[in-house]
C-alpha positions in Angstrom: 11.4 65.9 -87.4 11.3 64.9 -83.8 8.9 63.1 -82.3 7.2 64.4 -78.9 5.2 63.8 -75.5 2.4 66.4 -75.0 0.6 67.1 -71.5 -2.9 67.6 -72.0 -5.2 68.2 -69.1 -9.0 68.5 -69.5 -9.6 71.7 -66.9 -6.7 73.1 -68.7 -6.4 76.9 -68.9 -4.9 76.2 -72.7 -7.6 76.0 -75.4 -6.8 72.2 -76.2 -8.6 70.1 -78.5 -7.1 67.2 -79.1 -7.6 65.8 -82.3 -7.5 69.4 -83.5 -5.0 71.5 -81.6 -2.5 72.0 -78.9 -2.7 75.3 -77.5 1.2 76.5 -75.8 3.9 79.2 -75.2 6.6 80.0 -76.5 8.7 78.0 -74.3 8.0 75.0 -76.0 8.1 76.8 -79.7 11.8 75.2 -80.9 10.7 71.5 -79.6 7.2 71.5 -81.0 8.2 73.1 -84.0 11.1 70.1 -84.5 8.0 68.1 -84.4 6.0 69.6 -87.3 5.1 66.2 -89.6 6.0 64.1 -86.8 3.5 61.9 -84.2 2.9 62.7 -80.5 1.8 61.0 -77.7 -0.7 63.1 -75.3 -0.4 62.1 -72.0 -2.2 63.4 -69.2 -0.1 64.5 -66.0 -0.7 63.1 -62.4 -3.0 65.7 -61.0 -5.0 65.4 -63.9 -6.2 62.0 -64.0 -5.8 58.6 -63.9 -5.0 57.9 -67.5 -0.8 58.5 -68.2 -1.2 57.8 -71.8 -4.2 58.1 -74.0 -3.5 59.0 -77.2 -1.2 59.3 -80.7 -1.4 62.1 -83.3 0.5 64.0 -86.4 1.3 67.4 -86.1 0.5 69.3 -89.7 1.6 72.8 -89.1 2.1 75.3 -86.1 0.7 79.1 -86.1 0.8 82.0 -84.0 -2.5 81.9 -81.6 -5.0 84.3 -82.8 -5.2 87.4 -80.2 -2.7 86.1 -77.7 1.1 87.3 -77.9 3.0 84.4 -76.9 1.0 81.5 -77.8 0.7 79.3 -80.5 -1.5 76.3 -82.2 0.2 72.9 -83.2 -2.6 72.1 -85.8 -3.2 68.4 -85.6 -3.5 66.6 -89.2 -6.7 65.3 -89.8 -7.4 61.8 -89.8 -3.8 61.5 -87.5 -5.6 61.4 -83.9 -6.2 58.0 -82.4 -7.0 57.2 -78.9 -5.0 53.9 -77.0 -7.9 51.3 -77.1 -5.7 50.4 -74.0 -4.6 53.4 -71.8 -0.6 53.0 -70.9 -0.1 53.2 -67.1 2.6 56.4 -66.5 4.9 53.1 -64.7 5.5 49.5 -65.8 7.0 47.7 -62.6 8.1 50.9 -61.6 9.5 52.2 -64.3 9.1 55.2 -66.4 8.5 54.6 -70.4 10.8 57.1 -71.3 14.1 57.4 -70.0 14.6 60.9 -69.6 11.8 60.6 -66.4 14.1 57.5 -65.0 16.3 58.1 -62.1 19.3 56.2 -61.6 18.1 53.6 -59.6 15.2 52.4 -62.3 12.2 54.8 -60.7 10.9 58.0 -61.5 12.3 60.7 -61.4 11.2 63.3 -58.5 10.6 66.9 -59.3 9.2 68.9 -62.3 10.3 66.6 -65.6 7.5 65.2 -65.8 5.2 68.0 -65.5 6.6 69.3 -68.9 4.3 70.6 -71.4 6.6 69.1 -74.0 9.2 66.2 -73.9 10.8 65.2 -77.0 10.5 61.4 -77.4 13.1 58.6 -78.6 11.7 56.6 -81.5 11.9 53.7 -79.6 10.2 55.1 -76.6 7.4 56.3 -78.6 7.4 52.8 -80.7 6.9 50.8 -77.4 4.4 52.8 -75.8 2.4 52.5 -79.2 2.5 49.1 -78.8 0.9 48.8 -76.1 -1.8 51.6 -76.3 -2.6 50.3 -79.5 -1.9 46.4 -79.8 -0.4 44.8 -83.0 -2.7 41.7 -83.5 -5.8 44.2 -82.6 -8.1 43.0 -85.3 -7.7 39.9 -84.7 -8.4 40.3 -80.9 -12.0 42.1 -81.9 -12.2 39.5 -84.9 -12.3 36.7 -82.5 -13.5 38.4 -79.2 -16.5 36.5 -78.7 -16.0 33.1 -80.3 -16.9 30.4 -78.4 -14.0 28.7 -78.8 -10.3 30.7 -77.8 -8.0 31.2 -80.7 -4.7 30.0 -80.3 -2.0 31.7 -82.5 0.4 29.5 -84.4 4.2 30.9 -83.7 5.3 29.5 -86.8 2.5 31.2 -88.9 2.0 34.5 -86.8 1.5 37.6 -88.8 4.6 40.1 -89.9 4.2 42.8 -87.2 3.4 46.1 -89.3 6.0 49.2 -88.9 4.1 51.5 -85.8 3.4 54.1 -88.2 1.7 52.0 -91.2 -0.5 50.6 -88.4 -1.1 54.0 -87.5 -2.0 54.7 -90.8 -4.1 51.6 -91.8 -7.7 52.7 -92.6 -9.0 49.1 -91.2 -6.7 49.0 -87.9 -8.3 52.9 -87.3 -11.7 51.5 -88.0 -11.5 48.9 -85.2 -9.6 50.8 -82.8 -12.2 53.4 -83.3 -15.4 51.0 -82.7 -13.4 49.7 -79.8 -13.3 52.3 -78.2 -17.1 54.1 -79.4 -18.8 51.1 -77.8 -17.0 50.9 -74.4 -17.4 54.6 -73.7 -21.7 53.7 -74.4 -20.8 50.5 -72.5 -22.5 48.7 -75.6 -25.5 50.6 -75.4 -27.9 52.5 -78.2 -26.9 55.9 -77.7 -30.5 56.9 -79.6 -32.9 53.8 -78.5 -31.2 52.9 -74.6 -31.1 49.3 -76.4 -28.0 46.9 -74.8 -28.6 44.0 -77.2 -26.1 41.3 -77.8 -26.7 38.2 -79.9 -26.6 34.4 -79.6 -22.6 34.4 -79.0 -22.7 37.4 -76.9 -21.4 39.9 -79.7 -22.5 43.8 -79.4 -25.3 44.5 -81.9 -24.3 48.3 -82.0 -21.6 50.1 -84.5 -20.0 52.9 -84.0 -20.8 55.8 -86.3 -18.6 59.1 -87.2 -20.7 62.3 -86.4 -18.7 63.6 -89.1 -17.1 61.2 -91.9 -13.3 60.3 -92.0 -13.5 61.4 -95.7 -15.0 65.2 -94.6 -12.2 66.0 -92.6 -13.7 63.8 -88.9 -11.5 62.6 -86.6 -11.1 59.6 -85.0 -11.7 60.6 -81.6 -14.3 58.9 -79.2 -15.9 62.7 -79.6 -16.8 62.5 -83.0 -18.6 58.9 -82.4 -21.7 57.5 -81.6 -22.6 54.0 -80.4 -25.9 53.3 -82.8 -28.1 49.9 -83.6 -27.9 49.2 -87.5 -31.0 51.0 -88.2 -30.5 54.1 -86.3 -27.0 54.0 -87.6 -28.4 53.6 -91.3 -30.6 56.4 -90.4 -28.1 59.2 -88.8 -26.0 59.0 -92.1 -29.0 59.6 -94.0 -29.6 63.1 -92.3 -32.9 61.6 -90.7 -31.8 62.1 -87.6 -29.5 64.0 -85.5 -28.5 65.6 -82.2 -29.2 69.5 -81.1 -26.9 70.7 -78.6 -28.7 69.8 -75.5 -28.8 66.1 -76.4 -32.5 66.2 -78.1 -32.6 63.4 -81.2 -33.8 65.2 -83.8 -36.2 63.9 -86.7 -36.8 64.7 -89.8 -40.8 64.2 -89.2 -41.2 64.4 -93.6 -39.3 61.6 -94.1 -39.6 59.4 -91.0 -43.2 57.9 -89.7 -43.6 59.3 -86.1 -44.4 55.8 -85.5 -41.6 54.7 -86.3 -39.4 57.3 -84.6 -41.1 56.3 -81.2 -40.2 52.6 -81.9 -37.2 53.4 -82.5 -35.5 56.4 -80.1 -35.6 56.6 -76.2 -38.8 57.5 -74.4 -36.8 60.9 -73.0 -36.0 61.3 -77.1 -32.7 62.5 -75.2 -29.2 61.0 -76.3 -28.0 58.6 -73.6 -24.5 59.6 -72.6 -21.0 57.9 -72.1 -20.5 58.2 -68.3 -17.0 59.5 -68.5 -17.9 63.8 -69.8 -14.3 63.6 -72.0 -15.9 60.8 -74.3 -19.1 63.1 -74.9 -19.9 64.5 -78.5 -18.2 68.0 -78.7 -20.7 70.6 -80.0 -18.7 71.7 -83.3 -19.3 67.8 -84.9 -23.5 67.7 -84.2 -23.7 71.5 -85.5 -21.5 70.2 -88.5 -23.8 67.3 -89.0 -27.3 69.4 -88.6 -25.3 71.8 -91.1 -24.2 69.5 -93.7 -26.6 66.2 -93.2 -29.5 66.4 -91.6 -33.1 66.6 -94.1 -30.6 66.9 -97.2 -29.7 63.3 -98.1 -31.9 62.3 -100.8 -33.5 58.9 -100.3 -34.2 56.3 -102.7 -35.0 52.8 -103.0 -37.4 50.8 -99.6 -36.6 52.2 -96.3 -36.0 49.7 -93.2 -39.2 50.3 -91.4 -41.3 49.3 -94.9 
């Protein structure tokens, strides 16, 4: 197993999805099928964006594409995919995370190395830029964001730093990188009512909700989230609400007063958007909800509004 660096641009020509599948020739066939049970890194390349690298995920299996000679799927293993909560620059003081982009003099490397679809990565390499996409003492930062008063670590009693890959692998780290990164792309914000509300200490009063559960095969990706207030959050899991495909909140008018509902959702009853497109809901996760969730969740027991 070998783990790699994968390019990923969003106006790629390549059929990408991230946190399902990589889409690429046969070129890169021997070093991505070296990496089969392995993690990546996606990075995206210069012309693409500002972001260098965004991203960490496990390849389960690759396949011949469908209808195209030459090109083949890197199937990503589900519940693998986790974004950087912080997004590692391409250069730190210059230099190049990986050493196979560093020139002799320290810099990077001019020329066509780093525009490689695929670059196999050192575990060290891969270990550091981990650790700072995604950083050790993360729960603790969230746990203590907004206390009044600033925690100061103890050096004699820090915490045992975590192998990379059982962090990776840590249902509760996931969960907070995940909500991290859910409410920044809303910018705190409802996605359902337009509410910003914070509380007495200046903490977000808005979770961030899978479109589609962990444990029915959802991804961590920003894509598959939704900044939502408890109730509406409460609500969406419930199937008595949901999101068509051109952003309308959808109902269910048998179970939910429409006095409520217009308490509750956005005057447009349109879902307000993360301003950056990539972080927006992909289509396949609110047809998987209206499909599996929506009006067919039984409901039992006093409902909020009551």
């Amino acid at each position: 197993m070998t783990k790699l660096v994968l390019l990923h641009r969003a106006d790629s020509v390549y059929e990408d999805v991230p946190d399902e599948r990589y889409d690429f020739p046969r070129a890169y066939l021997k070093a991505v099928e070296e990496g089969v049970g392995d993690w990546v890194v996606y990075y995206e390349p210069v012309k693409a964006g500002p972001r260098g690298y965004f991203a960490v995920a496990k390849i389960a299996q690759v396949i011949p594409k469908p209808g195209v000679d030459g090109r083949y799927l890197a199937l990503i293993e589900p519940e693998s995919y986790l974004e950087f909560t912080e997004e590692v620059p391409r250069l730190v003081a210059g230099q190049p995370w990986e050493v196979a982009l560093t020139a002799a003099d320290g810099g990077a490397k001019a020329g066509g190395a780093q525009q490689s679809a695929v670059r196999r990565l050192p575990e060290g390499e891969f270990a550091a830029i981990v650790r700072r996409g995604l950083p050790v003492d993360l729960e603790q930062i969230e746990a203590t964001r907004y206390d009044r008063v600033p925690f100061e670590a103890d050096e004699a009693t820090a915490p045992f730093e975590r192998p990379v890959i059982e962090r990776l692998m840590s249902r509760p780290y996931r969960d907070v990188a995940f909500r991290r990164k859910v409410r920044t792309a809303y910018d705190y914000r409802c996605a359902m009512s337009g509410l910003r509300l914070r509380n007495g200490g200046g903490r977000p009063e808005v979770n961030a909700a899978h479109i589609r559960p962990v444990e029915r095969q959802g991804s961590d990706a920003v894509r598959n989230g939704l900044a939502l207030s408890g109730t509406l959050h409460w609500m969406f899991d419930r199937g008595l609400l949901s999101v068509a495909d051109d952003w309308t909140i959808l109902v269910s008018r048998n179970k939910v007063p429409r006095e409520v509902s217009d308490r509750l959702i956005v005057a447009s009853g349109k879902l307000c958007l993360p301003a950056d497109p990539r972080d927006r809901r992909h289509p396949e996760n609110l047809r998987w909800h209206r499909e599996n969730v929506f009006g067919q969740v039984p409901l039992e027991g006093p409902q909020p509004w009551e």
